[in-house]
N, C-alpha and C positions, 0 to 999 in steps of 0.2 A: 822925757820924764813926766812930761804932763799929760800924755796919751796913755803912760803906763799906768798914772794914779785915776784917770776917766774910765780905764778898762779895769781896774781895783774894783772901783764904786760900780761900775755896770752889773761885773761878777756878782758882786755885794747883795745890788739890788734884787737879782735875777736868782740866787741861792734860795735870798729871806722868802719869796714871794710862791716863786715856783712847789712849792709842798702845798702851798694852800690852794692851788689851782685843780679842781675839780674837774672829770670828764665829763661828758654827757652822757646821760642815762636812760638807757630804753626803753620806754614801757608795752607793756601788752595787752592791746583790746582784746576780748573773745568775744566770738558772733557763734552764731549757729542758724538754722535753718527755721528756725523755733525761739519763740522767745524764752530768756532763763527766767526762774523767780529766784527771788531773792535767796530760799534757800539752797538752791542748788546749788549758786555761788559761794553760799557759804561753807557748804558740805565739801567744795573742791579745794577750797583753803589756797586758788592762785596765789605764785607771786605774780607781782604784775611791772616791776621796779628792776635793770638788769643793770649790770655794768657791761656786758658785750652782746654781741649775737648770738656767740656759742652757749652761752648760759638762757638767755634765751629759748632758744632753738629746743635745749633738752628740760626747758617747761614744759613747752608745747609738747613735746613727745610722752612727756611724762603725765600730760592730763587726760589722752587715751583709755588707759588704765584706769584711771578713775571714774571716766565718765561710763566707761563699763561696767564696772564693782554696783554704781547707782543703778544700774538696770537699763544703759545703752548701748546692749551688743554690737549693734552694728555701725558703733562711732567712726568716722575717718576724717583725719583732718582733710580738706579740700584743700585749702591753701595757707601759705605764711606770703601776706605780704608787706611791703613797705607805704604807710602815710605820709610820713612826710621825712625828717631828718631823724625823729628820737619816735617815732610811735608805727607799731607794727601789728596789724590785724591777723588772728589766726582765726578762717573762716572753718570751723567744725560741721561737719554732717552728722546728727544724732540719730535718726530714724527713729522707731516707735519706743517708749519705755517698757519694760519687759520687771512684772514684780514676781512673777516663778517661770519655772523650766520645766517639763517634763523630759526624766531620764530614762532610756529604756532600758530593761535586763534582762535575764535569764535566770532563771532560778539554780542553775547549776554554778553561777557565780557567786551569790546573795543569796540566803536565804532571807523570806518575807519578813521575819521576826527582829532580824538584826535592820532592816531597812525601816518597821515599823518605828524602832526607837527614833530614829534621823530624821523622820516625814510623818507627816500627818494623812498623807495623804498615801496610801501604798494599794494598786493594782498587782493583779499578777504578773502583769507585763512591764508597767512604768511603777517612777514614784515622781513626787512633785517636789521642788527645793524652793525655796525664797533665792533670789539672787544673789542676796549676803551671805547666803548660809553656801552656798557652792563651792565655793573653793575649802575651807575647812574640813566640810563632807567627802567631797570624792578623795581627799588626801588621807582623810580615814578610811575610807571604804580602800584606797590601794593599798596601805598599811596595812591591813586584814587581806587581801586579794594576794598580798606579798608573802605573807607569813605561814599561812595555809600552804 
C-alpha cells in the first residue's frame, strides 16, 4: 500500500510538471558567400526559431525563392549544416545581384506597342523588366499570348 501511494505521488508529480517541459528549439544562421546588409535580412523576413528539422529545412528551401525575387538568380543553397545541438548553418551561394533582365521576342508574338506599355525600355528584338516586375509581366504577356 505504501508503494502504491509513492507511485500515486510520482504519477502526480510527473502529470503537473511534464506540460510545462519545453523542447529545444532550432535556430537558423544564414551565411553566404557575400556579406548580407541589414536590409536584405530584412527584406527576407527569416524565421530563424524552429521547433523540428522539418520545419527547418522548408525555411531554408523556401528562402531560394526569395533570394531570387531580390535579384539573385543564381542562388543555391550549398549546404545545411549542423553547429552544435540547437543551431544549424544554411551556407547559401548568391552570385552577382541582377536589378533587370533582357527578354527576347519576335514581333509576331508581341506587338512593340503592347510591350511599350510594360517596359521602358523596348528594342525591336528585346525589352528590359526590373526583377520585381518579371513575374507579374510575363503572366500577362501569356494571358494575352493565351487569348489570341
Amino acid at each position: 500500500m505504501k508503494y502504491f501511494l509513492y507511485i500515486i505521488l510520482y504519477l502526480n508529480i510527473y502529470t503537473h510538471f511534464s506540460g510545462k517541459i519545453c523542447a529545444q528549439t532550432l535556430q537558423l544562421e544564414i551565411k553566404a558567400e557575400q556579406e548580407f546588409s541589414e536590409g536584405l535580412l530584412d527584406s527576407l523576413q527569416p524565421q530563424l526559431n524552429f521547433k523540428n528539422y522539418l520545419e527547418l529545412k522548408q525555411e531554408v528551401d523556401s528562402l531560394l525563392p526569395k533570394f531570387q525575387r531580390l535579384g539573385f538568380i543564381e542562388s543555391t543553397i550549398a549546404e545545411l549544416t549542423r553547429k552544435n545541438d540547437s543551431v544549424f548553418v544554411g551556407n547559401f551561394f548568391l552570385g552577382n545581384r541582377w536589378k533587370e533582365i533582357q527578354i527576347f521576342y519576335s514581333e509576331d508574338e508581341f506587338s512593340k506597342e503592347i510591350l511599350e506599355q510594360l517596359s521602358s525600355q523596348v528594342t525591336e528584338t528585346y525589352f528590359v523588366l526590373l526583377i520585381p516586375e518579371i513575374e507579374p509581366t510575363l503572366r500577362y504577356l501569356n494571358r494575352l499570348q493565351t487569348e489570341s
